[in-house]
C-alpha positions as CSV (number, residue, x, y, z in Angstrom):
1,X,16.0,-12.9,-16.5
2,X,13.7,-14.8,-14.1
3,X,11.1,-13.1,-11.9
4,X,8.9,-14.4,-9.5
5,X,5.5,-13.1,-9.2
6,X,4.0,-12.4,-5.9
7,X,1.1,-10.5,-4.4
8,X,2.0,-8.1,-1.6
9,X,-0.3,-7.5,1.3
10,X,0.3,-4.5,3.5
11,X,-2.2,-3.2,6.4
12,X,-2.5,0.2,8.4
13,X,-1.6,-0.3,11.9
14,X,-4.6,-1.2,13.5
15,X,-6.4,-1.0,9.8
16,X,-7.0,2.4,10.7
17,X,-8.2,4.4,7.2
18,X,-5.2,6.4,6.5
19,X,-4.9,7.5,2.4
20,X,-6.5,9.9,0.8
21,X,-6.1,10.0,-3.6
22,X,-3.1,12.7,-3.0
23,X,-1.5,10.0,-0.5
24,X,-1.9,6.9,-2.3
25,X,-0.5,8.7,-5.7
26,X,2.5,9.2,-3.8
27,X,2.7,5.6,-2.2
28,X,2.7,4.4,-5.3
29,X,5.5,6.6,-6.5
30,X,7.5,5.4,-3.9
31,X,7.2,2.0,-3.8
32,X,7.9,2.1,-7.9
33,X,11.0,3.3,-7.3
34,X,12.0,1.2,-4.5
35,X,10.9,-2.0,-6.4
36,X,12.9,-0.6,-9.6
37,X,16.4,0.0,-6.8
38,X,16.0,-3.5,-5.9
39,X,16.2,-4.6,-9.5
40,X,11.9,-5.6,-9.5
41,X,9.3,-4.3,-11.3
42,X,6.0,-2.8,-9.4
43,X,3.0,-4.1,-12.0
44,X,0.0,-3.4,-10.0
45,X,-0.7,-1.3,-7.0
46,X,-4.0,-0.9,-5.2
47,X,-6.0,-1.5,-2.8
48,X,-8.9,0.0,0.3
49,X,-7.9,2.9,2.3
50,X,-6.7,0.9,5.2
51,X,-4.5,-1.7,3.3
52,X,-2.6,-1.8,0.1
53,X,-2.1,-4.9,-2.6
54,X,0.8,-5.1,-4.6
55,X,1.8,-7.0,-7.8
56,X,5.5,-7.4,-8.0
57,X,8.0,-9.3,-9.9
58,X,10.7,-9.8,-7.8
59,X,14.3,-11.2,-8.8
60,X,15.2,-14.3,-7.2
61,X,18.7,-13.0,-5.9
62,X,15.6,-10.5,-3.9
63,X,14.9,-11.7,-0.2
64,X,11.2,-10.6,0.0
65,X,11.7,-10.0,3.8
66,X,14.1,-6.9,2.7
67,X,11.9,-5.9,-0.2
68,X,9.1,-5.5,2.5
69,X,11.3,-3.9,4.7
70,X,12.5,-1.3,2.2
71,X,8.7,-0.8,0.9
72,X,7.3,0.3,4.3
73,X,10.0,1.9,5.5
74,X,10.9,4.4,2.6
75,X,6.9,4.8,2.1
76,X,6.2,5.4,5.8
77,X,9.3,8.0,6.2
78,X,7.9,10.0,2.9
79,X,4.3,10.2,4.2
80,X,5.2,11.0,7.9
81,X,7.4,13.9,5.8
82,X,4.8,15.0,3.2
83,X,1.6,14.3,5.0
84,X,2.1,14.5,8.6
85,X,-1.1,16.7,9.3
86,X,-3.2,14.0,7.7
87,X,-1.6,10.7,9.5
88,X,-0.7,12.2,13.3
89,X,-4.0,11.5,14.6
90,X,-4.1,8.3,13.1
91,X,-1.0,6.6,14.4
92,X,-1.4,5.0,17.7
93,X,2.3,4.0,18.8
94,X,3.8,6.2,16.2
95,X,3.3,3.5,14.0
96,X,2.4,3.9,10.3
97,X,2.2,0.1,9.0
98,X,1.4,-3.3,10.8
99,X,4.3,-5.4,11.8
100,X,3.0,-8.0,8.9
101,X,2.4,-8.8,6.0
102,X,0.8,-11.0,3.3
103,X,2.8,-12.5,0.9
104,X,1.1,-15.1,-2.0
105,X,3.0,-16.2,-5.3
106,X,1.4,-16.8,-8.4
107,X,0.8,-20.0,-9.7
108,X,-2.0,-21.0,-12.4
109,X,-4.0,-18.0,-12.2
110,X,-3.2,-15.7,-15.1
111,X,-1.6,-12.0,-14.4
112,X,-4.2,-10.3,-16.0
113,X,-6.6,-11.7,-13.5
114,X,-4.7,-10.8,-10.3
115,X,-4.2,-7.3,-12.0
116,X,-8.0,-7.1,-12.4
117,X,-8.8,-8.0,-9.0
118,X,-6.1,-5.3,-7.8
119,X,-7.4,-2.2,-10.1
120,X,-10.7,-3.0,-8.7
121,X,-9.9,-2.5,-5.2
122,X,-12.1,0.5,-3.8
123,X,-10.0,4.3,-4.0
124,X,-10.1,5.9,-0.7
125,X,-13.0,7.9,-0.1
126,X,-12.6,11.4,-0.6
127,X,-12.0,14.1,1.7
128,X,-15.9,15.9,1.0
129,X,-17.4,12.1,1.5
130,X,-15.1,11.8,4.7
131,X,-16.2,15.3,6.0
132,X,-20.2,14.4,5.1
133,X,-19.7,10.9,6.9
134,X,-18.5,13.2,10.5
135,X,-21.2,15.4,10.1
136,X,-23.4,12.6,10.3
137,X,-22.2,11.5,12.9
138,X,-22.3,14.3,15.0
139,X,-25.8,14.7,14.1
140,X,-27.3,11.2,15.7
């Protein structure tokens, strides 16, 4: 079977810094399963707290328009469910992801280099850093 590989770019509406670790596990999860419905295969997911990269091999017979559209959709619906007290304050709109996307195939760099550049995307910071970073604030 033929795949094609391609880097997924999605950003928080207005780049806002939305995941925390428990958050982004679940993302993951989600999209995993979404990619695996639409006969792909998720290979690498990371990414900053305000956007998320995604290594996918995608079936040609896959319109990447509707793979998109199924990825934010289904992850948006599951964290607006599951993590509503963490995201409310952070949607202007009521909007969860930006309208676009990036969307780059692979060509002669290798896999394991775009996999290496995804893993070492930086984790969301955690909730004690995020909590220290407000109290500093507060304090100037």
């Amino acid at each position: 079977m033929y795949k094609n590989h391609l880097d997924l770019v999605f950003s928080m509406k207005y780049r806002r810094n939305v995941f925390t670790a428990e958050m982004l596990e679940c993302v993951k999860g989600v999209m995993d399963e979404t990619c695996k419905q639409m006969d792909c295969e998720l290979l690498e997911f990371g990414g900053k707290d305000d956007h998320k990269h995604l290594m996918v091999a995608v079936h040609p017979k896959v319109a990447v328009s509707n793979l998109v559209s199924k990825l934010k959709g289904k992850s948006s619906y599951v964290l607006r469910r599951d993590f509503w007290e963490n995201v409310r304050h952070k949607l202007w709109g009521n909007h969860f992801w930006s309208p676009s996307y990036c969307v780059v195939s692979y060509g002669g760099t290798s896999l394991d280099v775009l996999k290496a550049y995804i893993e070492q995307q930086q984790a969301p910071p955690s909730e004690k850093s995020v909590k220290q970073s407000l109290a500093l604030r507060k304090v100037k």
